[in-house]
N, C-alpha and C positions, 0 to 999 in steps of 0.2 A: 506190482510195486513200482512209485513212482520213480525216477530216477532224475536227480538234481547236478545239475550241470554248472560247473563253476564259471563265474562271469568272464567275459571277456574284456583285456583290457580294452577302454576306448585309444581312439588313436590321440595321437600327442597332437596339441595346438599352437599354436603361438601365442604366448597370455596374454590375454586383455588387459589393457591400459585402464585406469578409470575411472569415469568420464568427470571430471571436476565438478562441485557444483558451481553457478552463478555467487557470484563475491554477491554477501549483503550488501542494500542499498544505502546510502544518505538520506535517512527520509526525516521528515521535518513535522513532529505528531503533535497537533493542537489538540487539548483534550483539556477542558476544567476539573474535572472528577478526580482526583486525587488515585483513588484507591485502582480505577477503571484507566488511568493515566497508565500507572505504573506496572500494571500486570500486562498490560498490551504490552510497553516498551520492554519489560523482563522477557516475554515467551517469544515477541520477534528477535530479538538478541540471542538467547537460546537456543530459536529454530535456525538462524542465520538467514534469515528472511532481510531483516532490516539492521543499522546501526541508527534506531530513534535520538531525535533532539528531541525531547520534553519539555514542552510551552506550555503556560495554563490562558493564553491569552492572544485573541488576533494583533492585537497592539504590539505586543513581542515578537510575533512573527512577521510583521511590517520591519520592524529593526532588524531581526537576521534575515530576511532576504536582501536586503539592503544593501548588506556587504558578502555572501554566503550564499554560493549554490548548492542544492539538495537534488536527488536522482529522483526525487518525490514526493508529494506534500498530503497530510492526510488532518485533514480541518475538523472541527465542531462548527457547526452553523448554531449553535448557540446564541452568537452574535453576529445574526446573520446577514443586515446591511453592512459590516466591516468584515466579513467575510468575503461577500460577494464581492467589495470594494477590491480587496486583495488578488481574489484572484483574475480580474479583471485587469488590474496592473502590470500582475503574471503574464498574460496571454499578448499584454500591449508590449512584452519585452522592457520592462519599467524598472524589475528588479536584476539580481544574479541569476537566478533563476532561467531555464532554456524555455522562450514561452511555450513548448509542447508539450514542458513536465507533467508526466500524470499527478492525476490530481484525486484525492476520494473525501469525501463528503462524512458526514454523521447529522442526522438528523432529528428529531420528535417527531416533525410530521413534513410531510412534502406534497403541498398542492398543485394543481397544472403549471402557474405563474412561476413560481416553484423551479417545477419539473425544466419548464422551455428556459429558464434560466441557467441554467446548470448544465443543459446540453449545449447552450450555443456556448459555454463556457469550456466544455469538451471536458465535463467531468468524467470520472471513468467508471466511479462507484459510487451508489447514495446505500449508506446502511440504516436503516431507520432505527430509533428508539423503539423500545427496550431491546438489547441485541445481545449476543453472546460474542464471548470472546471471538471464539471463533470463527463465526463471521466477520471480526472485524480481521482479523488474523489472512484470513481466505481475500478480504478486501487490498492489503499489503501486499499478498503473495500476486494479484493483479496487477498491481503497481509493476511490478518487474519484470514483464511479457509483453508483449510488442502488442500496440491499440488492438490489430484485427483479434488478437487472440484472448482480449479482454472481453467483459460486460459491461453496461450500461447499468445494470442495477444489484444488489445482492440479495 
């Protein structure tokens, strides 16, 4: 017959404190897409990932950097000469903005010219079209981790 031994207690600790997480960022979400605009900006608020500004347009986002710094900036290259324009401004210390703000990209396609763009630009993330949320999600949560601990592409 087996014989069952009643547990012992553990010894007492000192309780764990716990451990906060990172305050959402300021991020600054250029997105034309209406529907794909606002389910990113809903599920980053949510997660506490981000506190999104919702832009449908580089033009807009020229005027709040202007006066308005963000912890972060996540573009459509949709428009992608006034894109590149922007964040080249970014980087020149032109806006509010700290020119080392991270920065992440969205894309359709990305060729080499492209590619060497966007890195001497010190982008942090290109998410190519057709993408899933969360991919783009995973691209913010980037945003908020120090360069070496980031990627280069998603």
């Amino acid at each position: 017959m087996a014989v069952i031994h009643a547990p012992q207690p553990l010894p007492a600790h000192a309780p764990v404190a716990p451990v906060p997480a990172a305050p959402p960022i300021e991020l600054l979400l250029v997105e034309p897409q209406f529907l794909l605009r606002r389910t990113v900006a809903a599920v980053a608020r949510d997660m506490r990932l981000a506190n999104p500004k919702e832009i449908t347009t580089i033009e807009q986002a020229e005027t709040l950097v202007s006066f308005r710094s963000f912890d972060a900036l996540f573009l459509s290259l949709d428009e992608e000469a006034a894109a590149l324009e922007l964040m080249s401004r970014v980087r020149d210390g032109e806006t509010k903005c700290a020119p080392d703000v991270p920065i992440a990209v969205t894309a359709a396609a990305c060729d080499t010219p492209l590619a060497l763009r966007l890195k001497h630009l010190e982008v942090r993330r290109l998410v190519l079209r057709p993408f899933k949320v969360k991919g783009v999600l995973d691209a913010i949560a980037a945003l908020r981790t120090a360069p070496a601990e980031s990627h280069t592409a998603a």
